[in-house]
Backbone as XML, in Angstrom:
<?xml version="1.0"?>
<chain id="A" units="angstrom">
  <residue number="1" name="UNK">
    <atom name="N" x="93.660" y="150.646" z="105.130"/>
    <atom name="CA" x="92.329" y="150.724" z="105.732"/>
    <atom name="C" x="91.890" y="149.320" z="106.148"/>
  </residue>
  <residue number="2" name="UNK">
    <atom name="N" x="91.184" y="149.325" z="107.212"/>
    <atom name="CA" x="91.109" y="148.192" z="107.679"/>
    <atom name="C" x="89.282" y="147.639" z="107.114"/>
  </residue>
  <residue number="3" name="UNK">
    <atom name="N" x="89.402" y="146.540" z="106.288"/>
    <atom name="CA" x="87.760" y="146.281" z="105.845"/>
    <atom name="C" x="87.599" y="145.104" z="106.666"/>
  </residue>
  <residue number="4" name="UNK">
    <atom name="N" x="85.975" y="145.070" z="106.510"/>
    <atom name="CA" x="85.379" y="144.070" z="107.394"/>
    <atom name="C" x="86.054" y="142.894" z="107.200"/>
  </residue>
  <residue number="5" name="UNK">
    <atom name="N" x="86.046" y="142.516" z="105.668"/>
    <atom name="CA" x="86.839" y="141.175" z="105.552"/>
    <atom name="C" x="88.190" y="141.193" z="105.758"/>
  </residue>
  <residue number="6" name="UNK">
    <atom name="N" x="89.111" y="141.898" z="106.484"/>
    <atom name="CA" x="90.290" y="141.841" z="106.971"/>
    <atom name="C" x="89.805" y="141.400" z="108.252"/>
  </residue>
  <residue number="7" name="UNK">
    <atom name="N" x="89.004" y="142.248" z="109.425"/>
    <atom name="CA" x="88.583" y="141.735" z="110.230"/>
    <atom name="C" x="88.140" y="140.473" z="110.768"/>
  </residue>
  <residue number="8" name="UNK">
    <atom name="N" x="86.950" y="140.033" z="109.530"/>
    <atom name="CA" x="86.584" y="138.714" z="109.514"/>
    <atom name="C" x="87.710" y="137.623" z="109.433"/>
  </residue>
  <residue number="9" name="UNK">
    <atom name="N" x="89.262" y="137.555" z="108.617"/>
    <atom name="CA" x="89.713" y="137.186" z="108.784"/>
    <atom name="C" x="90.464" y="136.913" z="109.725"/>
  </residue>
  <residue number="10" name="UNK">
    <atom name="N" x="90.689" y="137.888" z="110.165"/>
    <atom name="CA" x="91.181" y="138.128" z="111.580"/>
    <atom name="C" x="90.274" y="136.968" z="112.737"/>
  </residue>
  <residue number="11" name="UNK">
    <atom name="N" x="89.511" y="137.485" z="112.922"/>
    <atom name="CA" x="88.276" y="136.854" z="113.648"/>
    <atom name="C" x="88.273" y="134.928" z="113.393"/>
  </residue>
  <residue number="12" name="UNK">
    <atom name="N" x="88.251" y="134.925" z="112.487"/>
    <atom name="CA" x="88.407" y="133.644" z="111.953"/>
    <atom name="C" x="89.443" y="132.869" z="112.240"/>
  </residue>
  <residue number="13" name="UNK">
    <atom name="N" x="90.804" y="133.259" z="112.319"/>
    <atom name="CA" x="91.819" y="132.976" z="112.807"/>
    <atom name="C" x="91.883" y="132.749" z="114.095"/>
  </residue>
  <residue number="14" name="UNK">
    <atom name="N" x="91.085" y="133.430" z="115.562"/>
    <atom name="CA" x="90.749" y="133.302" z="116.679"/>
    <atom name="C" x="90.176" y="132.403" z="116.854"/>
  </residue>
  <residue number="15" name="UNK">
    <atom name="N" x="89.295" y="132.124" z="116.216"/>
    <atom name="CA" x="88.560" y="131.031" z="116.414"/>
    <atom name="C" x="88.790" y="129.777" z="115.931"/>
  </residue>
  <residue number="16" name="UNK">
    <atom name="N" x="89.613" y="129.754" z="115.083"/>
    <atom name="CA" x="90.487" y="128.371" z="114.727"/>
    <atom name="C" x="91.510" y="128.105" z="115.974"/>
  </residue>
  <residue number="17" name="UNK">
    <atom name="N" x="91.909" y="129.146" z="116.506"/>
    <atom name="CA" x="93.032" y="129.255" z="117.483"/>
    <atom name="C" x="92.385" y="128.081" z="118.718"/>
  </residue>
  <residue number="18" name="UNK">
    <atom name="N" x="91.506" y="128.850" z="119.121"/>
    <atom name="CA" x="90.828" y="128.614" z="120.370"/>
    <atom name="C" x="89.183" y="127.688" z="120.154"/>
  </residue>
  <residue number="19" name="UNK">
    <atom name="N" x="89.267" y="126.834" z="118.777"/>
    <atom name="CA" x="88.481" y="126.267" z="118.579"/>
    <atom name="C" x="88.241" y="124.808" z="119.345"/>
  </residue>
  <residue number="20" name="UNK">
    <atom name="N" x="86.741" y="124.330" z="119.845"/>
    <atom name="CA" x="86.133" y="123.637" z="119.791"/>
    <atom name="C" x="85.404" y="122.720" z="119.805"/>
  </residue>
  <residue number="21" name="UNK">
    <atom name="N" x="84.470" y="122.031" z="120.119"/>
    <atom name="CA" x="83.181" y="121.575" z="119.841"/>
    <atom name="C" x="82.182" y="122.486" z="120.025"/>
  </residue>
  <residue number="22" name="UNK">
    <atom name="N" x="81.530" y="122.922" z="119.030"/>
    <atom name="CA" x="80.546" y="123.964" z="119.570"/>
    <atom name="C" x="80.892" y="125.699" z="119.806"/>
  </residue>
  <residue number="23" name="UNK">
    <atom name="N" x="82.481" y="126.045" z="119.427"/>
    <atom name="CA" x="82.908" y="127.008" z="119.427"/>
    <atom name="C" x="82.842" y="127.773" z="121.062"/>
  </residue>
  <residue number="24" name="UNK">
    <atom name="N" x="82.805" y="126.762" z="121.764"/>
    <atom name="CA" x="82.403" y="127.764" z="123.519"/>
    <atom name="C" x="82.725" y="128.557" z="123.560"/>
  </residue>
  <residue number="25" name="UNK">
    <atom name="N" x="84.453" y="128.250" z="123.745"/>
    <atom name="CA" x="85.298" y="129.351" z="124.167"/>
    <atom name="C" x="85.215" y="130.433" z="123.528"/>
  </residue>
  <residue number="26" name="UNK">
    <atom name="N" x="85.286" y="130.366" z="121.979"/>
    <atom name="CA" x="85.154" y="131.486" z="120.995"/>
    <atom name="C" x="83.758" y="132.278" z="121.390"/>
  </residue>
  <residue number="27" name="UNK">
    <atom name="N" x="83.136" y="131.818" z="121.116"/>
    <atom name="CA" x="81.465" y="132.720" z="121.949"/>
    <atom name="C" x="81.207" y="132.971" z="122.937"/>
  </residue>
  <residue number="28" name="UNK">
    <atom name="N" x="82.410" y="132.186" z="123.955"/>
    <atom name="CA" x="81.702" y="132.657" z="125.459"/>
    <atom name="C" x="82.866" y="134.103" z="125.643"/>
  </residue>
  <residue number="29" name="UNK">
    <atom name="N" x="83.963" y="133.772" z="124.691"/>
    <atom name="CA" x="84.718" y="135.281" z="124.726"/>
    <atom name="C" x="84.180" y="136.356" z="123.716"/>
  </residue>
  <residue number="30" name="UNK">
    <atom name="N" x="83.413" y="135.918" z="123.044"/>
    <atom name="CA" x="82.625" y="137.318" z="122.263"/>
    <atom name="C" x="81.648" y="137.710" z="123.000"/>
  </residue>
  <residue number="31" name="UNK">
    <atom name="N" x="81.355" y="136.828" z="123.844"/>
    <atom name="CA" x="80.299" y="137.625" z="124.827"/>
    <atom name="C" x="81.023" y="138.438" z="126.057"/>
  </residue>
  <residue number="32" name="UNK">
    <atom name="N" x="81.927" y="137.809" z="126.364"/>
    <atom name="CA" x="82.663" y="138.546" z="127.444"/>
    <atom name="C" x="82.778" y="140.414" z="126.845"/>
  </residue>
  <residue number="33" name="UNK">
    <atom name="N" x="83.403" y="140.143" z="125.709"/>
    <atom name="CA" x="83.895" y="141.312" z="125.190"/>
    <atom name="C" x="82.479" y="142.439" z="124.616"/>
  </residue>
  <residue number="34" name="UNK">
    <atom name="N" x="81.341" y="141.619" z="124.205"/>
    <atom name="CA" x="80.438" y="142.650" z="124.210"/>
    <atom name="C" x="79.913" y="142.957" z="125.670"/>
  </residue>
  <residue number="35" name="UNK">
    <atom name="N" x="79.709" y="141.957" z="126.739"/>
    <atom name="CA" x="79.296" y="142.426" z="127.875"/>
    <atom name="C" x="80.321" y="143.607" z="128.677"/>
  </residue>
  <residue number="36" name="UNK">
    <atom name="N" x="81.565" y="143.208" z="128.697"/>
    <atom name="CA" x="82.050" y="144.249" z="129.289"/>
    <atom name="C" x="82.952" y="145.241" z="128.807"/>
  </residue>
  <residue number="37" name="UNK">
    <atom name="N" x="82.967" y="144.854" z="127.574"/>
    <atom name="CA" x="83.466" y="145.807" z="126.459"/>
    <atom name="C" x="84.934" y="145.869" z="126.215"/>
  </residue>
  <residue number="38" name="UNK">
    <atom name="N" x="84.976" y="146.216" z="124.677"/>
    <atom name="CA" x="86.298" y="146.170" z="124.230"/>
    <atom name="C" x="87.417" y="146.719" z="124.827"/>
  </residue>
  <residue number="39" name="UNK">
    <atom name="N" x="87.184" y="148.016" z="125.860"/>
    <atom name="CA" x="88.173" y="148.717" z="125.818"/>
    <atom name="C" x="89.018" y="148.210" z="127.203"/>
  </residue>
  <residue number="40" name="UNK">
    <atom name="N" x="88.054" y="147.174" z="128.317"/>
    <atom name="CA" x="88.281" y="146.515" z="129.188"/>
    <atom name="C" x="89.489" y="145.355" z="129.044"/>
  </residue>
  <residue number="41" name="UNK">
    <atom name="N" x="89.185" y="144.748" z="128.030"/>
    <atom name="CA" x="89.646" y="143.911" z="127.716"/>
    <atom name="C" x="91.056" y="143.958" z="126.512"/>
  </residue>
  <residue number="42" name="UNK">
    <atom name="N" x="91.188" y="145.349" z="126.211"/>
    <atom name="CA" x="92.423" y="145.826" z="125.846"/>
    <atom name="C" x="93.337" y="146.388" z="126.572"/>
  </residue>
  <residue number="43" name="UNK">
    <atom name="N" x="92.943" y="146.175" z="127.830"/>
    <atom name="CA" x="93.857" y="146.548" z="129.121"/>
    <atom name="C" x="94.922" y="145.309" z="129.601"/>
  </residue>
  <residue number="44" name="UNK">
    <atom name="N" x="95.984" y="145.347" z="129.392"/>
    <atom name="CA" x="96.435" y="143.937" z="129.290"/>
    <atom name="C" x="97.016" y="143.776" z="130.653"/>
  </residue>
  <residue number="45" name="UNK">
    <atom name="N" x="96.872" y="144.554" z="131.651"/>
    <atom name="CA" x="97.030" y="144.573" z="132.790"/>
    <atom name="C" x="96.061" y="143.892" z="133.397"/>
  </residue>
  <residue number="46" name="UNK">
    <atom name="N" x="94.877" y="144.293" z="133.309"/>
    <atom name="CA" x="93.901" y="143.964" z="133.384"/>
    <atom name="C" x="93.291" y="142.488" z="133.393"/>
  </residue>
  <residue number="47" name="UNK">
    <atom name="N" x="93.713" y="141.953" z="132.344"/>
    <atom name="CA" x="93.254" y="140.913" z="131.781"/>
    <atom name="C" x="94.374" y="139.468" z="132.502"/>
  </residue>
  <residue number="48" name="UNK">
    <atom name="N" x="95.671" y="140.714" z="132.887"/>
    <atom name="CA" x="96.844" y="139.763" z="134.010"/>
    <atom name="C" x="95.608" y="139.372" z="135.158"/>
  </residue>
  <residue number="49" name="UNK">
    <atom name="N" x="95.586" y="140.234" z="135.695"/>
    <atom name="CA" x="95.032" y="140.155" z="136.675"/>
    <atom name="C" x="93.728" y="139.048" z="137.253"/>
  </residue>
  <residue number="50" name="UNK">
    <atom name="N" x="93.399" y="139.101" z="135.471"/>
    <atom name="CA" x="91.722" y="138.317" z="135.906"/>
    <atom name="C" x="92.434" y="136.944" z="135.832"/>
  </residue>
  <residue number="51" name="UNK">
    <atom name="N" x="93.350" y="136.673" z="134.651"/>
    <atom name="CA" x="94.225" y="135.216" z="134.833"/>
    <atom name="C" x="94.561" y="134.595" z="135.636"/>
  </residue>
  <residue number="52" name="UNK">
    <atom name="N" x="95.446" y="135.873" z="136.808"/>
    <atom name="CA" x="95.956" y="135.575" z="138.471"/>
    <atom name="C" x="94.640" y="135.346" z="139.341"/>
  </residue>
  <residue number="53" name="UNK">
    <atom name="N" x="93.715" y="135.957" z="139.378"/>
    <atom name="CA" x="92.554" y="135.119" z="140.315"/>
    <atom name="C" x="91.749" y="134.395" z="139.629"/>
  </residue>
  <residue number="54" name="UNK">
    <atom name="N" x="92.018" y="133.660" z="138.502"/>
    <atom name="CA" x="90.960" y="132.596" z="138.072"/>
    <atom name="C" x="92.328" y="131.324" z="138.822"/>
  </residue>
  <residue number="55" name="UNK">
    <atom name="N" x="93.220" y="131.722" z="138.625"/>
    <atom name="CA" x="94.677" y="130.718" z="139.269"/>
    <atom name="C" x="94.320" y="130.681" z="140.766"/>
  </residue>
  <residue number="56" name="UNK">
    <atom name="N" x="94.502" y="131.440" z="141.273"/>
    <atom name="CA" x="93.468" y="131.491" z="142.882"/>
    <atom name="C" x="92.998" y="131.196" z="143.238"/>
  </residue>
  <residue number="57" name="UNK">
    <atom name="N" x="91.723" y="131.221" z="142.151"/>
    <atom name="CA" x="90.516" y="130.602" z="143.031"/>
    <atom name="C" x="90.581" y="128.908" z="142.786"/>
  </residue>
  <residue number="58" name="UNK">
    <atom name="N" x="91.255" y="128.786" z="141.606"/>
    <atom name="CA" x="91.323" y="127.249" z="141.455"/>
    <atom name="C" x="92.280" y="126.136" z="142.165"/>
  </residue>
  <residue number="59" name="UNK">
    <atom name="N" x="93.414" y="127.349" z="142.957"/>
    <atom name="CA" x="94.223" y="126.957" z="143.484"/>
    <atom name="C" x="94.071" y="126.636" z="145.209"/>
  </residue>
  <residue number="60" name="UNK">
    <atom name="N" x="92.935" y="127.395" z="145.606"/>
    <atom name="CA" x="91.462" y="127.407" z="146.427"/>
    <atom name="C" x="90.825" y="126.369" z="146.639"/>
  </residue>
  <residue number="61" name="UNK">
    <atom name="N" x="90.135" y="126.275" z="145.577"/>
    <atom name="CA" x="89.620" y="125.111" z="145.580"/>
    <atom name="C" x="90.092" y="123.791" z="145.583"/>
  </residue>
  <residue number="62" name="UNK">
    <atom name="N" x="91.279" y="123.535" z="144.493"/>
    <atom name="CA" x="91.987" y="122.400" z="145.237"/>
    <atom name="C" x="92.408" y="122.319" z="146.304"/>
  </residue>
  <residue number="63" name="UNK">
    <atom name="N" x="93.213" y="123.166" z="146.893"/>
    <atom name="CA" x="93.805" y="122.829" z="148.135"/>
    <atom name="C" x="92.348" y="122.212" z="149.315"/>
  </residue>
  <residue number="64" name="UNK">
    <atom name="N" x="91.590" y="122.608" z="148.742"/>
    <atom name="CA" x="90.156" y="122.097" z="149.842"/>
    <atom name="C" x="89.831" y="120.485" z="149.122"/>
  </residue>
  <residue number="65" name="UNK">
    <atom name="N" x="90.199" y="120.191" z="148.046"/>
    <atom name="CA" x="89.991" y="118.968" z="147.628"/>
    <atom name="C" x="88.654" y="119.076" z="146.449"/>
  </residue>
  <residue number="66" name="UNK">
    <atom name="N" x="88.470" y="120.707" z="146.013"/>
    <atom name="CA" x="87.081" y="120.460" z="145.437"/>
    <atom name="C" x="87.061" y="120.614" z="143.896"/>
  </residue>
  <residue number="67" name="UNK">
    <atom name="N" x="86.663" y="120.551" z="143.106"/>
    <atom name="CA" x="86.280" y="120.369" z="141.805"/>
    <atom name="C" x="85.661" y="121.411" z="141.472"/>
  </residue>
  <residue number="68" name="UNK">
    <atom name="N" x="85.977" y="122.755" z="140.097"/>
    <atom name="CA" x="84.906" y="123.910" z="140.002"/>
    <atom name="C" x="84.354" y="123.346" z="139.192"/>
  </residue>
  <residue number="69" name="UNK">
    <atom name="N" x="83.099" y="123.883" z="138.620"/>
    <atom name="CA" x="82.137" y="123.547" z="137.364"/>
    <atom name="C" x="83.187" y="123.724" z="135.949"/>
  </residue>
  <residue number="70" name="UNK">
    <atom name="N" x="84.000" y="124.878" z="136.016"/>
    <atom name="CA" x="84.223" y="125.350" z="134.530"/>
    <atom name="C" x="86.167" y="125.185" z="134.954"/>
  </residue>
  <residue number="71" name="UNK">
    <atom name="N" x="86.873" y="124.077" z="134.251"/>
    <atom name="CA" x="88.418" y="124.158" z="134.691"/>
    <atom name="C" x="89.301" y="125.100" z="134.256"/>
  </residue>
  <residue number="72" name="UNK">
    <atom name="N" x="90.452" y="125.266" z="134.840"/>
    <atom name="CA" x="90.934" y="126.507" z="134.837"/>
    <atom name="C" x="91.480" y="126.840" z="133.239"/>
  </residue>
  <residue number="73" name="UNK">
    <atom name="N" x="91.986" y="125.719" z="132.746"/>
    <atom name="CA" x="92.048" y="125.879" z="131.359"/>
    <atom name="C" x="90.966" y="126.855" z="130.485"/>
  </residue>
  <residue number="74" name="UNK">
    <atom name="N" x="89.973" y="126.083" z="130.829"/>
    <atom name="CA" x="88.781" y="126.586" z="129.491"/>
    <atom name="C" x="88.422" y="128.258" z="130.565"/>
  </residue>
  <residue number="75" name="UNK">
    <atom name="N" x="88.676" y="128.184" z="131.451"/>
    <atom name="CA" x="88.294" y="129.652" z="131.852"/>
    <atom name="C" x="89.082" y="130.910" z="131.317"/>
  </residue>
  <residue number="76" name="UNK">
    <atom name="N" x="90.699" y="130.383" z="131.540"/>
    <atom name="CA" x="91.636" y="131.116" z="130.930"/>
    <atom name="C" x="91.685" y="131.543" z="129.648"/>
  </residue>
  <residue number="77" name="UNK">
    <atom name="N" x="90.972" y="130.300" z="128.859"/>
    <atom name="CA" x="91.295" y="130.317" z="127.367"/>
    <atom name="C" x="89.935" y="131.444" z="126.892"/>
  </residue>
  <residue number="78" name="UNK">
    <atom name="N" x="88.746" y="131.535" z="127.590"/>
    <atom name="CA" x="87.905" y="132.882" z="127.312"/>
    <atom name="C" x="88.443" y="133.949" z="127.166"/>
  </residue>
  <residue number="79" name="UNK">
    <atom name="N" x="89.090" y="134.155" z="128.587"/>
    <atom name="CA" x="90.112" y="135.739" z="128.705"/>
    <atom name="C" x="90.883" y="135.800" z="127.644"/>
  </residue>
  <residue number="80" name="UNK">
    <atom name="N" x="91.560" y="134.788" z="127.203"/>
    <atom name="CA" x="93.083" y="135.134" z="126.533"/>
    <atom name="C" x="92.095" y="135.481" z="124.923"/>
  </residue>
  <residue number="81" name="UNK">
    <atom name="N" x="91.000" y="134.710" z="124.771"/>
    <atom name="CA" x="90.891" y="134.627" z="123.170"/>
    <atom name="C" x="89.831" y="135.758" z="123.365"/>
  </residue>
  <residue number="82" name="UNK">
    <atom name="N" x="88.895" y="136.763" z="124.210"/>
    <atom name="CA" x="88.440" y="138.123" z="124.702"/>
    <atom name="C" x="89.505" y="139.230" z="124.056"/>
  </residue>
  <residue number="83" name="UNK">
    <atom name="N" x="90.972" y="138.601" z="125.129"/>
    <atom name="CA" x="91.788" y="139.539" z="124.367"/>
    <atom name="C" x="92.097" y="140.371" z="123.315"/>
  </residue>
  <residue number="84" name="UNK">
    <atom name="N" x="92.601" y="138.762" z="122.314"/>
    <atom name="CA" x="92.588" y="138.728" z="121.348"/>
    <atom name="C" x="91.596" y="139.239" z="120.223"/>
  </residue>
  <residue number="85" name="UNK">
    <atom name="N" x="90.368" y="139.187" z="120.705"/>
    <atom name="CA" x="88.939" y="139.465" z="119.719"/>
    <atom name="C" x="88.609" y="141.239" z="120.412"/>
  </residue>
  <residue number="86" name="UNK">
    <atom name="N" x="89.213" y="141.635" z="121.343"/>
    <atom name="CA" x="89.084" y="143.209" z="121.468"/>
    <atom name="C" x="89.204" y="144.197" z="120.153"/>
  </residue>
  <residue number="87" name="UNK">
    <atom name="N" x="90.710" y="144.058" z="119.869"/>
    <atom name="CA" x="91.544" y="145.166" z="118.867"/>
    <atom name="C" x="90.542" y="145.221" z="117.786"/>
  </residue>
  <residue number="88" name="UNK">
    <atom name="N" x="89.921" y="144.205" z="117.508"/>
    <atom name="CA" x="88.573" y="144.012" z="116.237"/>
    <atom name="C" x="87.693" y="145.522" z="116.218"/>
  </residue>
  <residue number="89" name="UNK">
    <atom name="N" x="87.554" y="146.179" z="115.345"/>
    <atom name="CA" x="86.673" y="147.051" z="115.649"/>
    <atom name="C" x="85.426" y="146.826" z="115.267"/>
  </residue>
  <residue number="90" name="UNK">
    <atom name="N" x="84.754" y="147.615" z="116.515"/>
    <atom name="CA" x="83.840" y="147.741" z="116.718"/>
    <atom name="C" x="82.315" y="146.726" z="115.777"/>
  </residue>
  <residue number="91" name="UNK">
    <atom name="N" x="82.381" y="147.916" z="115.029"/>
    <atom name="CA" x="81.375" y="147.632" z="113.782"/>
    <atom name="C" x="81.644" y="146.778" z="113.136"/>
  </residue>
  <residue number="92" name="UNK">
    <atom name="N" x="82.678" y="145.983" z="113.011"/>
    <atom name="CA" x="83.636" y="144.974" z="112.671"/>
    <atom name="C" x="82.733" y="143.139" z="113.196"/>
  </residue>
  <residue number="93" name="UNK">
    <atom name="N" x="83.100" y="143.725" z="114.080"/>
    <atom name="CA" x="82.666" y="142.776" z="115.213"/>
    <atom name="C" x="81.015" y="142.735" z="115.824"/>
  </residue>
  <residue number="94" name="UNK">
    <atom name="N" x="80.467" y="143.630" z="115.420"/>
    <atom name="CA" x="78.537" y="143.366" z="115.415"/>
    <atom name="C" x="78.656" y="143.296" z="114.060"/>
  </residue>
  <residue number="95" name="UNK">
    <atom name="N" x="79.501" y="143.382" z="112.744"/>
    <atom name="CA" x="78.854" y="142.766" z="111.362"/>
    <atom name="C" x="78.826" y="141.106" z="111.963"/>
  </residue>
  <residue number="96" name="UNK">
    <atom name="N" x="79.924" y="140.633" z="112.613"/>
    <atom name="CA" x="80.751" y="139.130" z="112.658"/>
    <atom name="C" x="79.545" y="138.381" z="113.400"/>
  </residue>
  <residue number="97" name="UNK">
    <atom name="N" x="79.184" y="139.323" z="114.416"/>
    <atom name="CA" x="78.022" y="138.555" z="115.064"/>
    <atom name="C" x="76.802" y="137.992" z="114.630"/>
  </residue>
  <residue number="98" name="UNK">
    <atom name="N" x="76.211" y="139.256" z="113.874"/>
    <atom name="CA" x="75.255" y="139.008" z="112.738"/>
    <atom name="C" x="75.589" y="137.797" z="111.944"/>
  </residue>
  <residue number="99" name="UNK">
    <atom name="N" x="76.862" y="138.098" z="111.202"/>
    <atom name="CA" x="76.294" y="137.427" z="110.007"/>
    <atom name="C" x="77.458" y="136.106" z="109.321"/>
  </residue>
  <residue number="100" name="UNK">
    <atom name="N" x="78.001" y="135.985" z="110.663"/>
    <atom name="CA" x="79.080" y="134.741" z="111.019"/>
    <atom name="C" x="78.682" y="133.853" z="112.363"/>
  </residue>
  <residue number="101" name="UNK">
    <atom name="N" x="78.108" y="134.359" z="113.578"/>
    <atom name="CA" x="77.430" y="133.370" z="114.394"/>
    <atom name="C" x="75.972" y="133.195" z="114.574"/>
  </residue>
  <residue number="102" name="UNK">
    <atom name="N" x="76.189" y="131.883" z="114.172"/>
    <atom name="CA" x="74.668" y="131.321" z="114.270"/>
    <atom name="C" x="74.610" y="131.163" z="115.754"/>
  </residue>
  <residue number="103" name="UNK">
    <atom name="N" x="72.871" y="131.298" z="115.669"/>
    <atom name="CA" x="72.295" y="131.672" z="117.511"/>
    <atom name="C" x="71.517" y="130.635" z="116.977"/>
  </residue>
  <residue number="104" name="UNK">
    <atom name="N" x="71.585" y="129.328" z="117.462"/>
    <atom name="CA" x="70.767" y="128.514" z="117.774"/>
    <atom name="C" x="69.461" y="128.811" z="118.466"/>
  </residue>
  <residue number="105" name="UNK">
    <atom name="N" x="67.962" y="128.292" z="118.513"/>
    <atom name="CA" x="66.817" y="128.369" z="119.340"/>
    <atom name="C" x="66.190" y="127.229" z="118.800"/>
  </residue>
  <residue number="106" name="UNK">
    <atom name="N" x="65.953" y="126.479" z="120.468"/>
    <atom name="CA" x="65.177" y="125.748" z="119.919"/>
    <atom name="C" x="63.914" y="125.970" z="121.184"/>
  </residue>
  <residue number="107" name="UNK">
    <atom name="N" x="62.550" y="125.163" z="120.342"/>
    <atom name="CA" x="61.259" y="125.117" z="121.117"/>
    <atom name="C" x="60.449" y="125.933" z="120.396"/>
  </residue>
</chain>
């Protein structure tokens, strides 16, 4: 049976993977995966695909001589560690959010 703290470990391991300053990548792929959902992102076809036009467009843009905001590295490394943080289930993964990432606010 799979328990939260298998999960959490799990989870934890991703984020050491694909860690850091500030955990971006790790949070900007837990957001990916709650915005467009797990089952998207367990499509591994899918997830080829978004790899091959983030390569595109960057390959785009250089050839014009231009610079994107976000480099192709750290873009890739969202998707791949999205991936990875899919198979997590569900309820698994809104405990992790709760009560493993801190949401900063300030003002």
């Amino acid at each position: 049976m799979n328990t939260y703290e298998n999960s959490r470990k799990t989870l934890e391991k991703i984020r050491q993977e694909f860690g850091c300053k500030g955990d971006i990548i790790f949070r900007t792929a837990m957001q990916y995966v709650v915005e467009c959902g797990q089952t998207v992102f367990k499509d591994e076809e899918w997830v080829k695909s978004q790899l091959e036009r983030i390569d595109a467009k960057h390959d785009a843009a250089e050839a014009e001589g231009k610079n994107l905001y976000v480099g192709r590295r750290i873009e890739k490394a969202c998707y791949e560690c999205a991936a990875k943080i899919a198979p997590v289930e569900t309820y698994h993964l809104l405990i992790y959010i709760q009560k493993e990432l801190w949401v900063g606010h300030e003002g």
